[in-house]
Every structure is written in C-alpha cells, then in structure tokens.
C-alpha positions as a printed Julia matrix, in Angstrom:
252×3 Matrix{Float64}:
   3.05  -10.36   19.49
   0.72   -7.89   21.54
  -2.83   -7.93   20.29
  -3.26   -4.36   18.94
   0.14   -4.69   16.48
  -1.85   -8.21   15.33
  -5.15   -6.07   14.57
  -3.18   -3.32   12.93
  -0.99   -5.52   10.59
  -4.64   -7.26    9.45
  -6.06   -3.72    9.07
  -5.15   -3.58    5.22
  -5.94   -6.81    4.56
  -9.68   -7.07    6.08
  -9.61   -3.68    4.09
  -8.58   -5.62    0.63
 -11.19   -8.57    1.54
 -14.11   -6.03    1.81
 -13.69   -4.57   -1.18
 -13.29   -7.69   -2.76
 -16.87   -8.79   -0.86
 -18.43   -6.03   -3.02
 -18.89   -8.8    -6.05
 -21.12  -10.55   -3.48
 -23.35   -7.67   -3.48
 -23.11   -5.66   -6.44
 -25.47   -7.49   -9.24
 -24.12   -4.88  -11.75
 -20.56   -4.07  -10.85
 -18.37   -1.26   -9.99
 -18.99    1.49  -13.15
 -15.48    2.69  -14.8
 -15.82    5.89  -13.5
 -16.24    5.15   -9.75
 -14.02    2.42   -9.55
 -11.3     5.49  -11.41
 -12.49    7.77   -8.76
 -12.11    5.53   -6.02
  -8.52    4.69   -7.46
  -7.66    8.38   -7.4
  -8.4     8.97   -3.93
  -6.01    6.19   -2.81
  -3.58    7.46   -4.74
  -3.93   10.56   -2.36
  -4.24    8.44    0.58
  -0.89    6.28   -0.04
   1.06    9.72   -1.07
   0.2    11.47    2.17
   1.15    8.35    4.01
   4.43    7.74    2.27
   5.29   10.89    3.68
   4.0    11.77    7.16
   3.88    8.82    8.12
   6.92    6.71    6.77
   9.69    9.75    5.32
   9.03   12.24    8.37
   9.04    9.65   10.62
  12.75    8.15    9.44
  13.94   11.83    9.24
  13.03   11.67   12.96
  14.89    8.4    13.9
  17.79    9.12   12.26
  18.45   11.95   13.82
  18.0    10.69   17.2
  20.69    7.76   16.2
  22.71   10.63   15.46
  22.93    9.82   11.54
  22.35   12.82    8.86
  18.77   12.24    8.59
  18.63   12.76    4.81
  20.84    9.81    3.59
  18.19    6.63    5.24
  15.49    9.04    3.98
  16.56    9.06   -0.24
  18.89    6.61   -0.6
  16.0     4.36    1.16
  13.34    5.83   -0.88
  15.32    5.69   -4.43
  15.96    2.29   -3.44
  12.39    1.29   -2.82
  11.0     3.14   -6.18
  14.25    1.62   -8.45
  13.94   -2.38   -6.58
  10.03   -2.0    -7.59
  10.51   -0.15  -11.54
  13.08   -2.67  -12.31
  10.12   -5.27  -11.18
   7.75   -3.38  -13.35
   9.98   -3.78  -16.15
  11.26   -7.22  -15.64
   7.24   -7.72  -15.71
   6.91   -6.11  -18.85
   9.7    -7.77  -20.73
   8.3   -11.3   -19.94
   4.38  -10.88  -20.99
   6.07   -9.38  -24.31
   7.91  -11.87  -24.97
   4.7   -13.89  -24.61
   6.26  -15.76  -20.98
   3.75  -14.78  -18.71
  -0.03  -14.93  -20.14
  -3.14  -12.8   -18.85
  -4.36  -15.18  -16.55
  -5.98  -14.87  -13.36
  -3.24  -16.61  -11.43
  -0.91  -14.0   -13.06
  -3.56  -10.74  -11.81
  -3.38  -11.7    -8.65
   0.17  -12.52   -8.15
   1.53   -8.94   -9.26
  -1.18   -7.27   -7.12
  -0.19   -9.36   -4.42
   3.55   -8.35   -5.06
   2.74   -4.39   -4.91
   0.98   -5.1    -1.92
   4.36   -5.89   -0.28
   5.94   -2.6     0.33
   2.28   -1.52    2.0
   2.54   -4.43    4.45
   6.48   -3.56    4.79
   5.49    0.13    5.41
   2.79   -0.98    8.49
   5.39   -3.57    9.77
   8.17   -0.75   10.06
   6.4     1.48   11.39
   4.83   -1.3    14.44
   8.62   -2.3    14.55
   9.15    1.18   15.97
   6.66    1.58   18.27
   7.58   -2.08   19.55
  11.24   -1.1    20.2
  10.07    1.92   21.84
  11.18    4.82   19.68
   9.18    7.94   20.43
   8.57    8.89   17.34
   6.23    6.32   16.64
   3.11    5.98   18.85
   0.36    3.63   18.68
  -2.44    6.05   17.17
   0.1     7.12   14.26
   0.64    3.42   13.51
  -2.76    2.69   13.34
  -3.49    5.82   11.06
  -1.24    3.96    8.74
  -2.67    0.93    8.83
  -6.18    2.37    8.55
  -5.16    4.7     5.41
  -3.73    1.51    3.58
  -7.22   -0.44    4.63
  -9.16    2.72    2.77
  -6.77    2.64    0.39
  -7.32   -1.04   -0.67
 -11.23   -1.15   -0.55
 -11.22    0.1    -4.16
  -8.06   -2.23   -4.73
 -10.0    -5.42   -4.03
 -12.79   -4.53   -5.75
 -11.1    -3.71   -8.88
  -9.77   -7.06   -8.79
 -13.11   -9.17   -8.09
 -14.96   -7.01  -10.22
 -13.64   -7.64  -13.76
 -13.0   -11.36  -12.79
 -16.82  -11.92  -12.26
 -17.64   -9.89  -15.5
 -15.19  -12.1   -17.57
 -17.58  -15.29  -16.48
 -15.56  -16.0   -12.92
 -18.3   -17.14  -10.65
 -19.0   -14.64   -7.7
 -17.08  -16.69   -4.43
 -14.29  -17.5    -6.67
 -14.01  -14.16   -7.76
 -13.89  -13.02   -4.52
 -11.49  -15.49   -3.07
  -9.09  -14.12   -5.66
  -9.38  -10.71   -4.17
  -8.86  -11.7    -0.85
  -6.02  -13.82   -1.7
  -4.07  -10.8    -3.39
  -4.0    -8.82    0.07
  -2.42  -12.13    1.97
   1.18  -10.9     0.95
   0.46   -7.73    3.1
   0.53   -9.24    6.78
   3.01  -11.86    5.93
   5.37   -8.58    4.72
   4.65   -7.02    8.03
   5.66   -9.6    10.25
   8.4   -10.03    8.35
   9.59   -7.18    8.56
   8.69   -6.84   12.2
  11.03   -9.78   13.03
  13.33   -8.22   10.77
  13.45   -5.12   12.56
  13.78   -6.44   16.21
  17.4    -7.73   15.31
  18.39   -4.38   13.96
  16.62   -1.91   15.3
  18.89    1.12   13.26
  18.18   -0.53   10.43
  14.16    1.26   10.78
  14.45    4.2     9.02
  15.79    2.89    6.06
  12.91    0.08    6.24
  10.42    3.79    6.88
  11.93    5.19    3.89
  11.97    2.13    1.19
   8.67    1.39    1.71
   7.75    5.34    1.15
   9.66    4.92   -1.86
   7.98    1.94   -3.26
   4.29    3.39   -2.22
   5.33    6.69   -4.26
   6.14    4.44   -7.16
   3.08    2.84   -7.5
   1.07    5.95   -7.14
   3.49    7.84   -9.37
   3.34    4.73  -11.79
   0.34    3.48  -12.1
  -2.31    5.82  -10.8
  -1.3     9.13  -11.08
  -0.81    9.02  -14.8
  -3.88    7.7   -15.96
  -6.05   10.04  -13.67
  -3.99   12.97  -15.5
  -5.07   11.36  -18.82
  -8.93   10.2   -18.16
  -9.88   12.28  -15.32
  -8.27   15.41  -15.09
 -10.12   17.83  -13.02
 -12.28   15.09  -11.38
  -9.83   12.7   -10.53
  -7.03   15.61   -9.07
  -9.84   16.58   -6.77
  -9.94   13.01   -5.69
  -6.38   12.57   -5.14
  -6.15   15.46   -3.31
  -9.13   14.89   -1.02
  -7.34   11.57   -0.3
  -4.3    13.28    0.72
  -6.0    16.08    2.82
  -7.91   12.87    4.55
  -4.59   11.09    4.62
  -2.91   13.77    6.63
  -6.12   14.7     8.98
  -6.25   10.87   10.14
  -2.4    11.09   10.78
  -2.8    14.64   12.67
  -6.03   13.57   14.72
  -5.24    9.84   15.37
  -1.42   10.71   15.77
C-alpha cells in the first residue's frame, strides 16, 4: 500500500492518541465547558466533511458510472444513519436491562465502534483515489483525513479525561484513549481492500459513511450543544464547518 494512503489512514488515529496524551499533561483536566466547546466544533468539522467530501464526491462518481447520482447518495446515507440508530438503540436496550454495565471496557468499546464509519469514510475515499477516479485527488483525501484527526483530539481527551478523574491512573488512562481510535485504520483498510474488488461499489461506501458521520453529530452532539450551549456552542459548530470546508477548498 503506497506510503502516503498508510500516513493518511493513521491521520485520525495519531489525532485520537494526542488528545488522549493530554491526561499526561494536564494536572487538572479538561474543564466542562472546553471539552463542550471543543465537542461542538467537531461536530462542525465531521458535518462539513460528510458532505464535501464524502456526499459530493459520490454524486460525482455516480454520474460518471452513468448511474442517477441521487440513489448511491440517500439510499447510502439512510442506510449508514438507520445501520448506526438501530446500534444506538440495540445499545440502549441492553444497559437497561442491566446487560451491559458502565465499565471502562464498555466506554471504550462503543467509542471505538462510532469510530468505524470515520475510518470507513477515509478508506473510501483513498479507495478512490487508488483506483484512479478523478474525482478524488490526493490533497482532498488528506483534508479528510486531517478534519477527522482535528475532529478526534477533543474525542480522545474526553475519554482519558474522566477515566483519570474517576481514580484510573494517568498511562492507563491514556492507553484506553488510544485504544478506542484502533478501530479507525483497521475500518479503512478494510474497506480499502473492500473497494479494490468492486470499484462501483464506492459511492455507496462515500455515502454510508456520510450517513453514519451525520448521525453521530445529529445524535449525540448537536443536541446537547442546542441544550447547554446555545449561542456559544452554534458558533463553534459553525466555525468547525467553515474550517471544514476551507481545508477541503485549499488542500483540495
């Protein structure tokens, strides 16, 4: 696998394992507020890459395969939200039924699992650009990758964080974090090897993983900036998305 497609599928990992580093060298933690704020802004981030760079993108290919370039484009992106809300409430069922405790194995395995789709989304789109397609090229792949890796600083930390406060010791804590991004480059290769035996199948990949990306910021950040942080944390969100779109503009 060429070097560069390597570095970019570890992009939003390394960017999961430094903000997990932060409970190395924060003595008093990430404050509520920040680590909201910082949560806001990649909810911008991932919603402005769900679309230029995953939706638009699909539109593109489909049309060049000659298929109507809306049906990859919702039915993949209703597929991705409804495959990841009937995980949410599969989830849901089980720890209230008293199945699945609160314990730190448990935290990191269903961050690891929403981490999928963003490793799916940065596989797709390198599958593209490694089968040639023009409408992926190597600086739009990377501004992906990078807006996942920004996206995921305040992802890791949120995770090492509140372990270390609950009496975790600091390198445990922050092997936790780092082990909750792992699922992330294995989900990219995957789907790169995936997508090299069928190649059509791409924009439907492009599209599900838009529409699992817009679940989880529709899902689980969206509403509780609206409730907490309403003025401060829609500025966030929509700084994220205007730096989102500038990365995917200048770097694509």
């Amino acid at each position: 696998m060429h070097a560069d497609v390597i570095k970019g599928l570890m992009l939003p990992f390394a960017g999961t394992s430094l903000g997990a580093a932060g409970v190395l060298v924060l003595k008093s933690g990430l404050s509520r507020r920040i680590g909201g704020l910082l949560s806001d802004t990649a909810a911008g981030i991932m919603a402005a890459a769900a679309v230029f760079s995953l939706l638009l993108p699909a539109m593109e290919q489909a049309a060049n395969r000659g298929m109507a370039p809306w049906l990859p484009a919702c039915a993949g992106f209703l597929l991705g939200a409804g495959l990841l809300a009937l995980w949410d409430r599969f989830s849901a069922r089980r720890e209230q039924a008293g199945r699945v405790s609160h314990s730190t194995r448990m935290l990191v395995l269903s961050v690891s699992l929403h981490n999928i789709p963003e490793g799916m989304a940065v596989g797709a789109v390198y599958a593209g650009l490694l089968a040639g397609d023009g409408t992926v090229t190597a600086m739009s792949a990377f501004a992906l990758a990078l807006g996942i890796a920004l996206q995921n600083l305040p992802e890791g930390a949120i995770i090492s964080l509140p372990l270390h406060a609950a009496g975790i010791g600091r390198g445990k804590a922050f092997l936790y974090g780092v082990l909750s991004g792992v699922s992330e480059p294995i989900a990219g290769v995957l789907t790169i090897l995936l997508a090299r035996f069928a190649v059509p199948a791409l924009p439907w990949l492009l599209s599900f993983a838009a529409g699992a990306m817009a679940y989880v910021t529709g899902f689980e950040l969206l509403p509780e900036t609206m409730k907490e942080r309403p003025l401060s944390g829609t500025l966030c969100v929509l700084g994220g998305f205007a730096l989102m779109t500038g990365m995917d503009v200048l770097l694509g």
